[in-house]
N, C-alpha and C positions, 0 to 999 in steps of 0.2 A: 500548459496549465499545471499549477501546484500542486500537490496534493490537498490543499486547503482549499481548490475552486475545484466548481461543475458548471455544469450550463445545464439548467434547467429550467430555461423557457423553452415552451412547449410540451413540457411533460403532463401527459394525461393522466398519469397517473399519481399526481396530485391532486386529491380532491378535497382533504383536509388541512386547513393551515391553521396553526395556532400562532399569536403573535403575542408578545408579552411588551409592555411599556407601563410600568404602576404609575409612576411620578416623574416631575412635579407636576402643575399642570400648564405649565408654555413648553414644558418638554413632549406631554403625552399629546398638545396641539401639534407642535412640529414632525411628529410623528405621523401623521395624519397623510403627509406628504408618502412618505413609503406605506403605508397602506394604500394608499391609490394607485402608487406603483406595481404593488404585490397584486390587488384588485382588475389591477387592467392586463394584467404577464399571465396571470391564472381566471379568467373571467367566470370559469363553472363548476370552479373551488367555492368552498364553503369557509368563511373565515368568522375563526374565533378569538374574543381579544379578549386578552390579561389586563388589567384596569385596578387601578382603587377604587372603591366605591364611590365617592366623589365625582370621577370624571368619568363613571359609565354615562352619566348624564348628555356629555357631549353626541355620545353613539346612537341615540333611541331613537332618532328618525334615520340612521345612516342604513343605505341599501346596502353598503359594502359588507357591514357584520350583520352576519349570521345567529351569532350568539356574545354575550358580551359575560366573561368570568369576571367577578366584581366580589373580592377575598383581599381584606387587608391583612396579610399576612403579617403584619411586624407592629398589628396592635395590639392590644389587650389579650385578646383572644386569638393568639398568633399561634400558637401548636394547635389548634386546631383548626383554624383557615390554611394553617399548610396541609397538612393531612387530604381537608377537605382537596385542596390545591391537585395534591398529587392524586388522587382517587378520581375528578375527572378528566386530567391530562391522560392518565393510564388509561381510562375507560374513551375515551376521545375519538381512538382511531387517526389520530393526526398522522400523515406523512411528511408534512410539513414543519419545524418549529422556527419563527425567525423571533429570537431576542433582540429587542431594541434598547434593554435595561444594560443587559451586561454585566450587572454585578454578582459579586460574588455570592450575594445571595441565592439571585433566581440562578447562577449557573449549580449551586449546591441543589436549588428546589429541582430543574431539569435533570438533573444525573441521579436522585434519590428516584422522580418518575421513571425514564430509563432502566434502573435498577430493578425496579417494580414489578417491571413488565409492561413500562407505555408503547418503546419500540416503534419511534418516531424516526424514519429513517433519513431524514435529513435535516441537523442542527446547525440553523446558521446565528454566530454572534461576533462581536464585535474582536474579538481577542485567540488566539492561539491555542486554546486549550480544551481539556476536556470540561464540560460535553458536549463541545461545538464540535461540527466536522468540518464546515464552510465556515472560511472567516477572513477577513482583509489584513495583508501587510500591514502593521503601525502606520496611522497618516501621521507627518509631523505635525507637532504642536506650532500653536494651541489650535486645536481640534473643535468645531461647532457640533454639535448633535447631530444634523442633519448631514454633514460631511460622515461622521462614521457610521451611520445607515444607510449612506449612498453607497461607503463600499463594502459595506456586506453584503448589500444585495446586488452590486458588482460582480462578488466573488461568487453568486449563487448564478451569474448568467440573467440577471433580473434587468432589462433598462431601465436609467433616470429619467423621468419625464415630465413629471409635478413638478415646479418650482415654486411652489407655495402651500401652505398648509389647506388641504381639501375638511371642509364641514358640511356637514348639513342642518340646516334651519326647518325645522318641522312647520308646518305651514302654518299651525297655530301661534305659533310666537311672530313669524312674520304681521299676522294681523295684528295681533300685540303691540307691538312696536312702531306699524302703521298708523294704528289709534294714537298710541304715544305722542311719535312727531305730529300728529294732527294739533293735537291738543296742545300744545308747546310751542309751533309757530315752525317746527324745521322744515322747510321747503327741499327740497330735491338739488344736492350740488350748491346748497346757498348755506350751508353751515359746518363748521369744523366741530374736530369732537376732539377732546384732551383725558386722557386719564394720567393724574397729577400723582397717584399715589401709588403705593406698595404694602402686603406685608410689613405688618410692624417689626418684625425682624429684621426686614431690610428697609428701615427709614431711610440710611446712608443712601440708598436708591431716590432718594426722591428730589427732586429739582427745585422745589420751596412753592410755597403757595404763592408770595409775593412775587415769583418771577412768572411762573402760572396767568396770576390777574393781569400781568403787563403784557405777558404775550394776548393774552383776552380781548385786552383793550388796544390793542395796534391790530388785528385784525378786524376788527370792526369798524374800525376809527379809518383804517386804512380803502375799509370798500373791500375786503378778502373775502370776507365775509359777512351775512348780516345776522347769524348768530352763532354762539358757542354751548355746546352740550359737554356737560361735566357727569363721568363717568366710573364709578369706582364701587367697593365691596365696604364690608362694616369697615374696616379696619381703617377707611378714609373718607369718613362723611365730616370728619372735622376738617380735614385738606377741603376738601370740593365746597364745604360750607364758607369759609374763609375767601376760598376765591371769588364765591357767587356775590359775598358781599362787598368786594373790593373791588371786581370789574363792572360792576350794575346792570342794567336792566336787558340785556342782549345775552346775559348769560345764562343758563337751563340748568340747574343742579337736579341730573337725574341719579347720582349713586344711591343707590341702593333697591333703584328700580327696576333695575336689569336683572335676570337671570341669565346664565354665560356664552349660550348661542344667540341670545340678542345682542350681543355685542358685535356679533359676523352683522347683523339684519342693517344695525345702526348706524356700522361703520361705510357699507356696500352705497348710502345714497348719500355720504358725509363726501365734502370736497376733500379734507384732508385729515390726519389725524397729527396728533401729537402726544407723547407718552412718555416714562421715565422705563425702564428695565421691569416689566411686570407680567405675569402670566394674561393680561388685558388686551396690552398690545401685542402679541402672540396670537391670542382669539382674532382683534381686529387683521391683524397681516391676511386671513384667509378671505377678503371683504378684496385684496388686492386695490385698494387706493392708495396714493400717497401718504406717508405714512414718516415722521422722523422720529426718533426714540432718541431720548438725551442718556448720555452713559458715564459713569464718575469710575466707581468702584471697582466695578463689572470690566471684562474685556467683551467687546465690541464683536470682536473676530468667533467669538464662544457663543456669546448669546443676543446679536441680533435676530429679528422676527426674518423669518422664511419670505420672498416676497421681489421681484425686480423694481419695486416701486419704492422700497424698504429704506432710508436711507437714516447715517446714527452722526453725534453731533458729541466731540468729545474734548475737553480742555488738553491742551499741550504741557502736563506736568509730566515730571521723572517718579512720582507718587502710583497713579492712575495704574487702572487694574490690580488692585490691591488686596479685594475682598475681602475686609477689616469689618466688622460689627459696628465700632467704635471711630471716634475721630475727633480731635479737638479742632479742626480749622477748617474741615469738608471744603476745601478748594476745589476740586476736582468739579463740586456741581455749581459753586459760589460765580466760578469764573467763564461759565454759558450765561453768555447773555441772549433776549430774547433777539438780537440781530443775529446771531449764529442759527437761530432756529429759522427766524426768516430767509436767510439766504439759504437754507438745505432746503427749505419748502421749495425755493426759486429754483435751486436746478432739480428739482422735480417733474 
């Protein structure tokens, strides 16, 4: 064993763990995986998790946290969300800390706490340095999120055992969502869900609406399905609007009706999903159905969703994986057709 590993499963005297993951949010989803990990290695530890405010929302029904630290550090008001930051890691009492961010930031935020007087005696992160004590050999690239959290907490003696992103659905939204499909016609295993959209920063992510409606209408048409649920955020109610009107009357434009653990609730009784690269299908992977994500820009091997059911669908250019803003001929998602989608569904 290195100097960079321990084994510390079984140690009782761990009783506090701080876990830090800000952004984005299909990353702070896949992380969800090593918190179930760390949750079931230490079961009568008390864990506290570092969050943006945004995604403490995912945690509020989770039995796993304890406490959820919810400090955007690097907004508006960032020297004093750090401040605040280090004031209760120092006051915490952690014996635990595992970074799941690893940047250079929280590694500066962690060793200013340390400095302090937080006196957390065992840091585990992604990389070599200080103020990590536990950390993984470089895995070669390219490297998924969830590959460098498996061995970090490899290198702490933690087993891998999730293979998917672990959430919890608050029972109220479950009823929620219940009603929903009541009202809409979704039956149980009788209807696929698509989320056709992205962040507008990452259009280049998006597979088109007109290829969207055709996969729509070959699953219905075909008997795969007898409806489809369209699913998305503000930034894609023109996508999902578009489609609704172009596949007709079997199709559910619900964007904008979800809040982001209904999307576990929706995806859980959905026969299959289908998705472009977005923090949506991230959410749905922790539903565990069948699931294919189209991928252009993006590498495949970095940020497909967590999942054995997970499967991605990507054009054969010399281009691809490129992660450009910009694009004059977007091939990369031009040249998925919706038979490429259907036969990943088929060896599902």
């Amino acid at each position: 064993m290195s100097r960079w590993s321990q084994s510390l499963a079984g140690d009782a005297t761990i009783r506090r763990i701080l876990v830090v993951k800000w952004s984005a949010m299909g990353d702070v989803v896949i992380a969800t995986a090593a918190i179930e990990d760390l949750a079931r290695c230490f079961p009568a530890a008390e864990l506290t998790l570092s969050t943006l405010p945004p995604w403490a929302r995912l945690f509020e029904a989770d039995p796993r946290i304890a406490r959820t630290l919810a400090l955007d550090t690097r907004g508006p008001r960032a020297m004093t969300a750090r401040l605040e930051w280090v004031r209760a890691v120092r006051s915490g009492g952690f014996d635990l800390a595992v970074d799941l961010q690893s940047s250079d930031h929280t590694a500066g935020l962690l060793a200013v706490a340390q400095a302090c007087g937080a006196r957390i005696r065992h840091r585990v992160g992604f990389h070599r340095r200080l103020p990590y004590d536990i950390a993984p050999a470089p895995p070669p690239p390219p490297v998924h999120a969830h590959a460098y959290a498996r061995a970090a907490l490899a290198a702490a003696g933690v087993p891998g055992v999730a293979t998917r992103p672990v959430l919890h659905v608050p029972a109220a939204r479950r009823e929620a969502v219940a009603a929903m499909r009541r009202e809409v016609g979704l039956a149980d295993g009788e209807y696929a869900v698509l989320f056709p959209g992205s962040q507008a920063a990452g259009h280049l992510k998006r597979w088109g609406t007109d290829r969207y409606a055709a996969l729509a209408r070959r699953l219905v048409a075909a008997g795969r399905v007898a409806r489809v649920a369209l699913i998305g955020g503000p930034d894609e109610r023109e996508a999902c609007a578009a489609i609704a009107e172009s596949a007709g009357n079997a199709v559910v434009d619900l964007c904008g009706r979800t809040q982001l653990l209904d999307v576990v609730a929706l995806a859980e009784s959905a026969r299959f999903a289908v998705g472009n690269d977005t923090g949506t299908a991230h959410l749905a992977s922790a539903a565990g159905r069948p699931m294919v994500v189209v991928c252009g820009p993006t590498d495949p091997r970095r940020v497909r969703p967590l999942g054995e059911t997970v499967r991605t669908v990507q054009a054969d250019l010399p281009c691809i994986n490129c992660y450009r803003k910009t694009c004059a001929h977007h091939a990369c998602m031009r040249l998925v057709t919706p038979d490429d989608v259907l036969e990943a569904l088929d060896l599902g």
